[in-house]
C-alpha atoms as a printed R data frame, in Angstrom:
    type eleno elety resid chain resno      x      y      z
1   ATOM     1    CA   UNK     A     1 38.367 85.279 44.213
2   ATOM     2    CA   UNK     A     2 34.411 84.692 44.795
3   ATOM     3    CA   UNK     A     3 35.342 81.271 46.759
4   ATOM     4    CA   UNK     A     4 36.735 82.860 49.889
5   ATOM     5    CA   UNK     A     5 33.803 85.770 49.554
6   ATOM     6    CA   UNK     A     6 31.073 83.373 49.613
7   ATOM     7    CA   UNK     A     7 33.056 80.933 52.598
8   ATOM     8    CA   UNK     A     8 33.368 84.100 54.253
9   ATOM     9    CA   UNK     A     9 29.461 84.922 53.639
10  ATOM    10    CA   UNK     A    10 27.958 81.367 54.023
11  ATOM    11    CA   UNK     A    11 30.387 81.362 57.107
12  ATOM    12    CA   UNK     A    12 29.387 84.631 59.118
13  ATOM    13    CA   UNK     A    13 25.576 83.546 58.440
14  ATOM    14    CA   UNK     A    14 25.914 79.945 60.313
15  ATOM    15    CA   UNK     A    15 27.387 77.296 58.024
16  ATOM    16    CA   UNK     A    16 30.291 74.952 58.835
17  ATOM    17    CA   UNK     A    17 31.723 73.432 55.610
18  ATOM    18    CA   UNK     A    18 31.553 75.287 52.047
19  ATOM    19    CA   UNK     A    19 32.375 73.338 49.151
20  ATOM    20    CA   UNK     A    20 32.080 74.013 45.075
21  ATOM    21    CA   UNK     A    21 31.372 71.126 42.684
22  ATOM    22    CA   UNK     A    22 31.845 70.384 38.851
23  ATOM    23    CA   UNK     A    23 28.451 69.075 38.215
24  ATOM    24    CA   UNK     A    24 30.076 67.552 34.734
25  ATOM    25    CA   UNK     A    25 30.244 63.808 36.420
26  ATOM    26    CA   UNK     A    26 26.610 64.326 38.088
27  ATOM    27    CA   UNK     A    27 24.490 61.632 37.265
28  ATOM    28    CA   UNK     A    28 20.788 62.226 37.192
29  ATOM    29    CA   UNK     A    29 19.784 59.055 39.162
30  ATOM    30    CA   UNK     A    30 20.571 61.309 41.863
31  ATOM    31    CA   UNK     A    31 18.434 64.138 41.115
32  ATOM    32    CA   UNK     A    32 15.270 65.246 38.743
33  ATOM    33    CA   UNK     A    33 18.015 67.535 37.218
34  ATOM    34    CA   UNK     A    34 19.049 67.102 33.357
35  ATOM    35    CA   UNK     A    35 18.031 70.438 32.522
36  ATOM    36    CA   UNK     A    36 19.425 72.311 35.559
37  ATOM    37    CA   UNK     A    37 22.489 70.321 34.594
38  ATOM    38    CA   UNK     A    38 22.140 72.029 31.118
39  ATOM    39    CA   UNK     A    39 21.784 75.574 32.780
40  ATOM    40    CA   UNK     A    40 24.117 75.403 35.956
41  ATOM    41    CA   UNK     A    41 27.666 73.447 35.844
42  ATOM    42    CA   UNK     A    42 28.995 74.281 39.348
43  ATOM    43    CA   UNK     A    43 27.245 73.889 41.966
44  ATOM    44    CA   UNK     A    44 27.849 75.209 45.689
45  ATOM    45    CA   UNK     A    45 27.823 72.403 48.917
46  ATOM    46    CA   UNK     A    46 26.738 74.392 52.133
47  ATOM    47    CA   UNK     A    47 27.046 71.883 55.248
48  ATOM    48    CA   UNK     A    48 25.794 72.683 58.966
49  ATOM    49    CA   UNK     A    49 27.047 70.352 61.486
50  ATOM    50    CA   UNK     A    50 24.428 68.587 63.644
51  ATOM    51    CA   UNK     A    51 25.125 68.766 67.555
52  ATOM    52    CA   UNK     A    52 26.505 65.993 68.989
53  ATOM    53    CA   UNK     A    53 24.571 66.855 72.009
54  ATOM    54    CA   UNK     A    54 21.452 66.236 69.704
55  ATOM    55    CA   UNK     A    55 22.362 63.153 68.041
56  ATOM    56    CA   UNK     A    56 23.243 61.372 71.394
57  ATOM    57    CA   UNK     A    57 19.573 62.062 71.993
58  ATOM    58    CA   UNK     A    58 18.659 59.611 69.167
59  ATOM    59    CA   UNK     A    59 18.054 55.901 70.514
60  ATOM    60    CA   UNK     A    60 18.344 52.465 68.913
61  ATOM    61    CA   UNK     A    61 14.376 52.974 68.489
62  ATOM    62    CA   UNK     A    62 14.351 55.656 66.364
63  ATOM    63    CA   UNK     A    63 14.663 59.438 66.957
64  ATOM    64    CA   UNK     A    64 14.148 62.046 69.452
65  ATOM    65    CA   UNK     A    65 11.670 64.642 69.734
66  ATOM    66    CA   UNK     A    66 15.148 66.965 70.313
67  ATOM    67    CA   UNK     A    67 16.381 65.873 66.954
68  ATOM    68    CA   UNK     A    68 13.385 66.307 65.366
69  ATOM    69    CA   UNK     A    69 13.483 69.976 66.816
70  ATOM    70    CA   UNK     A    70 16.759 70.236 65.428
71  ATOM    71    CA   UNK     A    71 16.421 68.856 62.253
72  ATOM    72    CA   UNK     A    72 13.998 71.783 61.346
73  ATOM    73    CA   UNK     A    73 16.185 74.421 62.812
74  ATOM    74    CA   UNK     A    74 19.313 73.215 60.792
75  ATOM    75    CA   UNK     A    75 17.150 72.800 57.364
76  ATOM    76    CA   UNK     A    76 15.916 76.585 58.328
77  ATOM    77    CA   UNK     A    77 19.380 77.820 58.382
78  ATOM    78    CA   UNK     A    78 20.537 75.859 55.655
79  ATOM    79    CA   UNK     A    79 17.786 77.498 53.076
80  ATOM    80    CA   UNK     A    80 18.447 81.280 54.674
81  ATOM    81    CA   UNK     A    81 22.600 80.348 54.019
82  ATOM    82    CA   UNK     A    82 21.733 79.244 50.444
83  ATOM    83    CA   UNK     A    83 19.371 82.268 49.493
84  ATOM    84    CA   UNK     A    84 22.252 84.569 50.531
85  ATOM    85    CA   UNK     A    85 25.005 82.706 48.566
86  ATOM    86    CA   UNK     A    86 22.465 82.528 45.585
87  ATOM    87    CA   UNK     A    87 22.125 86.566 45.924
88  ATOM    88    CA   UNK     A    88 25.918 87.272 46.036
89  ATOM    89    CA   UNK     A    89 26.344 85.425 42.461
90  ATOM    90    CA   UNK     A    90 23.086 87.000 41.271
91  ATOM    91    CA   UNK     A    91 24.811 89.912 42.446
92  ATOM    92    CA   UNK     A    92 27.811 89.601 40.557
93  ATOM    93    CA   UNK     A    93 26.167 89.084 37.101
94  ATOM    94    CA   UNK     A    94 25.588 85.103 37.183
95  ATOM    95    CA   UNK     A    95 22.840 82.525 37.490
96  ATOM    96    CA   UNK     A    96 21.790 81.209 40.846
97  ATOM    97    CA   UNK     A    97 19.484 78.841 41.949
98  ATOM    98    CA   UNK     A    98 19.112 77.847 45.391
99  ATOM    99    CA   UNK     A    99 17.966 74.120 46.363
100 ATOM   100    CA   UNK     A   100 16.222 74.116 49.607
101 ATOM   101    CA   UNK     A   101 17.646 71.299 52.134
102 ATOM   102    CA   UNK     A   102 14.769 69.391 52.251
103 ATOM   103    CA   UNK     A   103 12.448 68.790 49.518
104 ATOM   104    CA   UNK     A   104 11.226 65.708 48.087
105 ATOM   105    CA   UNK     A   105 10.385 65.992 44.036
106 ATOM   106    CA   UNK     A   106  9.618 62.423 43.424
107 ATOM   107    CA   UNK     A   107  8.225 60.975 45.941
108 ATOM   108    CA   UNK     A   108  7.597 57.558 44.309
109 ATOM   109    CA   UNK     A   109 11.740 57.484 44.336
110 ATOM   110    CA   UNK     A   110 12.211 59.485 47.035
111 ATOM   111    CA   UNK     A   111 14.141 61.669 44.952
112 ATOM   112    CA   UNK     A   112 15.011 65.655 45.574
113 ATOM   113    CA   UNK     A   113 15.274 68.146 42.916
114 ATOM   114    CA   UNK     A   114 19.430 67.464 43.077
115 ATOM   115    CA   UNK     A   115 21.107 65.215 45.556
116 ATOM   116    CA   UNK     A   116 22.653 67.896 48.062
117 ATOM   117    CA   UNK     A   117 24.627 64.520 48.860
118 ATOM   118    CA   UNK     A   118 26.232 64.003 45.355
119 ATOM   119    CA   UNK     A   119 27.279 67.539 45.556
120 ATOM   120    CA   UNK     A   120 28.772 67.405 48.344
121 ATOM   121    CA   UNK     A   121 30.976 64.167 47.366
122 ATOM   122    CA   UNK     A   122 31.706 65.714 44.566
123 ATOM   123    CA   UNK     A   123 32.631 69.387 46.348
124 ATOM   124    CA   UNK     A   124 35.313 67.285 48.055
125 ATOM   125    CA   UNK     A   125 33.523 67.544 51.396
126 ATOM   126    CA   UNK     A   126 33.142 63.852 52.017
127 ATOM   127    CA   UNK     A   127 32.529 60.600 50.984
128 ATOM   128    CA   UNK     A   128 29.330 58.661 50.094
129 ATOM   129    CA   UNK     A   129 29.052 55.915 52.882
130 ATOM   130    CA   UNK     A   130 27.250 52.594 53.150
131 ATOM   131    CA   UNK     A   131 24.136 54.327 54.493
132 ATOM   132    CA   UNK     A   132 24.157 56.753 51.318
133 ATOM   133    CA   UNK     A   133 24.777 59.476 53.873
134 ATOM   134    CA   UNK     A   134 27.874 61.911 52.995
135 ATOM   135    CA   UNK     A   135 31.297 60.970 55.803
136 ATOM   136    CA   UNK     A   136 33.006 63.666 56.360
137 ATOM   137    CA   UNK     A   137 36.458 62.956 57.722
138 ATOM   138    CA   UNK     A   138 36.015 65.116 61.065
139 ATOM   139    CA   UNK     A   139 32.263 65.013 61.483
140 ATOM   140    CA   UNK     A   140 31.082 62.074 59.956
141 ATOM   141    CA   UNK     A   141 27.716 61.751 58.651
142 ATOM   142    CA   UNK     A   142 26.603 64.319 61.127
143 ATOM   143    CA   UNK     A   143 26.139 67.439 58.866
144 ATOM   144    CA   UNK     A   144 22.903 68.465 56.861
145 ATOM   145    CA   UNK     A   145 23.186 69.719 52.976
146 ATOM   146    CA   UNK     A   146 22.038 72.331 51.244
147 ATOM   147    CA   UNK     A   147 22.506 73.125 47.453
148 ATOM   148    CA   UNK     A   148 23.288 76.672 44.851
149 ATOM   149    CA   UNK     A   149 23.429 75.402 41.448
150 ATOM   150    CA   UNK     A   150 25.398 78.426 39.486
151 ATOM   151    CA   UNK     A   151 26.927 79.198 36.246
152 ATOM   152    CA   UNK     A   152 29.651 81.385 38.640
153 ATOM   153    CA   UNK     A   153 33.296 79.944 37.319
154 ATOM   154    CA   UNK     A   154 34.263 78.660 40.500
155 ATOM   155    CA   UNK     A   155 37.610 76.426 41.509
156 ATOM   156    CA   UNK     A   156 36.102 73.115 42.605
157 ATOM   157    CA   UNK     A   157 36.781 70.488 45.192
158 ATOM   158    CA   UNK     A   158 38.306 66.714 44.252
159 ATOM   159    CA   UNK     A   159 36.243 63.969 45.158
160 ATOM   160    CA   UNK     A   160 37.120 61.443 47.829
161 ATOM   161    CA   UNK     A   161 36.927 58.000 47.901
162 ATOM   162    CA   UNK     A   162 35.216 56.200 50.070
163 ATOM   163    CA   UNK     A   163 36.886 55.272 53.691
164 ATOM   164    CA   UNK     A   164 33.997 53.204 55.093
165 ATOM   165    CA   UNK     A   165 35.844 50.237 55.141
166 ATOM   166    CA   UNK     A   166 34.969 46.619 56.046
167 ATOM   167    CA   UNK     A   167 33.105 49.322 59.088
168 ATOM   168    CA   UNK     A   168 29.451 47.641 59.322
169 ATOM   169    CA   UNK     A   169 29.011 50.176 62.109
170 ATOM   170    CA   UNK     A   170 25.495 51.399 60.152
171 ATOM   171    CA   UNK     A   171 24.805 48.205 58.640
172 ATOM   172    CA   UNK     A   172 23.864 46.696 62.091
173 ATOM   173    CA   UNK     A   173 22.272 49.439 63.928
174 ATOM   174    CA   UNK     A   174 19.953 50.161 60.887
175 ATOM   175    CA   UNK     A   175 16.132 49.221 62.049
176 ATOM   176    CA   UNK     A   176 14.979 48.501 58.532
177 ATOM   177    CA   UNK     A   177 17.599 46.644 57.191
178 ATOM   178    CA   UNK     A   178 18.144 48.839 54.411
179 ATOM   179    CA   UNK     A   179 21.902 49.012 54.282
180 ATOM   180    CA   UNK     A   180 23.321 46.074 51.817
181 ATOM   181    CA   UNK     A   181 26.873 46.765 53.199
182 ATOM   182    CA   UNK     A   182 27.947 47.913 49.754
183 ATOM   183    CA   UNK     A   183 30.618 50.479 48.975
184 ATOM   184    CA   UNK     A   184 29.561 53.344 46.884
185 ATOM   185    CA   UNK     A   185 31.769 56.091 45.275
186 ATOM   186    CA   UNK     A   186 28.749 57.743 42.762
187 ATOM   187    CA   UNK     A   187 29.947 55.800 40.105
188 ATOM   188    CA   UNK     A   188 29.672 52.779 38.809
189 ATOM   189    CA   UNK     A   189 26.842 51.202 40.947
190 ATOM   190    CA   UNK     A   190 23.499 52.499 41.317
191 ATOM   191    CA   UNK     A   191 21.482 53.770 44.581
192 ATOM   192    CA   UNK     A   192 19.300 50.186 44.090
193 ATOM   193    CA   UNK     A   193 22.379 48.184 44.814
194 ATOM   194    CA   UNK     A   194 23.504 49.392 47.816
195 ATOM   195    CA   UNK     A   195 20.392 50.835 49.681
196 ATOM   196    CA   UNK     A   196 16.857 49.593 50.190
197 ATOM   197    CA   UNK     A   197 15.277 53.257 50.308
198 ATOM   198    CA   UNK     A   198 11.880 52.050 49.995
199 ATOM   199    CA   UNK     A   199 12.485 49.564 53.647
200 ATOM   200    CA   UNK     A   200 13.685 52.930 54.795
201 ATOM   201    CA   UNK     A   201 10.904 54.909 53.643
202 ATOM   202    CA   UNK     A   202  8.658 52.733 55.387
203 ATOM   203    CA   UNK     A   203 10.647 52.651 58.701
204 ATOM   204    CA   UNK     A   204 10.713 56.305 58.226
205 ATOM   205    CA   UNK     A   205  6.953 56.663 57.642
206 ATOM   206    CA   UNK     A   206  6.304 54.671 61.116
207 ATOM   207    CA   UNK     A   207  9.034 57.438 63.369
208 ATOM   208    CA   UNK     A   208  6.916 60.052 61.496
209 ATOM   209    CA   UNK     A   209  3.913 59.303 63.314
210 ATOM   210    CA   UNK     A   210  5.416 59.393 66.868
211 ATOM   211    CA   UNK     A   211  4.598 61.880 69.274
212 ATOM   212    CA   UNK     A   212  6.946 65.070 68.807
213 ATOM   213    CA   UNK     A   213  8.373 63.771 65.580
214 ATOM   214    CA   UNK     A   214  6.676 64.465 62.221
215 ATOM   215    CA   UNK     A   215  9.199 64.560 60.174
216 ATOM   216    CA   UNK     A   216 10.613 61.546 57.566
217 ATOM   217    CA   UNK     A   217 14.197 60.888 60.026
218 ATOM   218    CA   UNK     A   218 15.978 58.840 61.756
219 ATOM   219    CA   UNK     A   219 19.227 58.887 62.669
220 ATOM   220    CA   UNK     A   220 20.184 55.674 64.201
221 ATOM   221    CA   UNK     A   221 22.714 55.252 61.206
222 ATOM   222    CA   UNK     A   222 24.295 58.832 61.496
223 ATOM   223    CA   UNK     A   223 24.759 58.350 65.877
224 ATOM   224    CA   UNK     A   224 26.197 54.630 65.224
225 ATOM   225    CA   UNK     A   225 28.838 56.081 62.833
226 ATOM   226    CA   UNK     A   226 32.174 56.040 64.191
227 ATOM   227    CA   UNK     A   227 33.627 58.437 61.769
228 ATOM   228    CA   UNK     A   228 33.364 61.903 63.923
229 ATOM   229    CA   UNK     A   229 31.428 59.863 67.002
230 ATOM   230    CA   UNK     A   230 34.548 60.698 69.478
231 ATOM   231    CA   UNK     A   231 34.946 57.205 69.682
232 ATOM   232    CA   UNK     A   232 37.656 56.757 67.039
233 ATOM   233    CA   UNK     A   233 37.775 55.893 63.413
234 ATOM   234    CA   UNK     A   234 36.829 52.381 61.929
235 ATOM   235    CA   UNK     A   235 39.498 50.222 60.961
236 ATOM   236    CA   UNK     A   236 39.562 51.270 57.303
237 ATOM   237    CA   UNK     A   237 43.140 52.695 55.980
């Protein structure tokens, strides 16, 4: 079936987790995406895991100049995996869009074109945590996201629910006090009631302009994570 050739292909050219998504249950306070909604119903979740050499880099005073590094490199590899996996359904007669991994559409709501997050939730590969970062079970929130929205027929993932917990592991560490400690499983709450993003936009803004940085990250929420960390799960069943 295509699934196993494109894990196979998204696999040999660098990515880590592969995932395919019914877009049906999308909602588009995620995403500027109603008409790619229209025109693509699956969607493909590429994930590239994040060293853990890199994110112990990461302080409780914002990032690193090594993460920063990194960041770039793993969005670069992320938009070469996607443009391949786009090709191969183009290839075999369907409609393929790629999403590059980082790309802000509206900026005012710090919004992408699609929420390479939702997708992923929804692809099965995770589940949305406090910190609106996708938790995967063996990783944690340490994997970046790309997106190929497709009308390819593709066997999908289930979603999971979230495992996060009465963990306030990201809560606390977060410098802008974004996090409202709020579980979130896509559906029925909205992004405003569990995350600040504009705080965090702000906080961002201020790590932007440090030396070796320029780029709109972070991380203290993804290092203080124990899901993945090596220093055991949180106390959630």
């Amino acid at each position: 079936m295509h699934e196993e050739e494109i894990r196979a292909l998204a696999k040999a050219a660098g990515a880590d987790k592969i995932g395919f998504a019914d877009l049906s249950s999308y909602e588009d306070e995620f995403g500027i995406s109603r008409r790619l909604l229209e025109e693509y119903p699956r969607a493909i979740s590429i994930g590239v895991v994040l060293p853990p050499e890199v994110i112990d880099t990461i302080g409780p005073d914002g990032p690193s100049p090594a993460y920063a590094r990194c960041y770039r490199r793993t969005n670069a590899l992320l938009d070469r995996v996607a443009r391949l996996v786009a090709s191969f359904c183009s290839s075999r007669g369907y409609r393929a869009l790629a999403v590059p991994a980082s790309r802000i559409a509206d900026w005012e709501r710090q919004l992408g074109l699609i929420s390479h997050k939702a997708v992923a939730v929804l692809a099965g590969l995770g589940w949305m945590g406090k910190s609106l970062l996708v938790v995967t079970p063996d990783h944690g929130p340490r994997v970046r996201f790309a997106t190929v929205l497709t009308d390819m027929p593709l066997e999908v993932g289930e979603p999971m629910r979230s495992r996060c917990g009465p963990c306030r592991a990201c809560v606390e560490a977060c410098p802008a006090g974004a996090i409202r400690d709020v579980g979130f499983d896509l559906r029925p709450r909205s992004r405003d009631d569990v995350f600040d993003y504009r705080a965090c936009l702000e906080k961002l803004v201020e790590f932007a302009r440090r030396p070796g940085i320029g780029e709109l990250i972070c991380g203290i929420c993804i290092k203080a994570c124990p899901y993945g960390s090596g220093r055991g799960r949180d106390a959630a069943p």
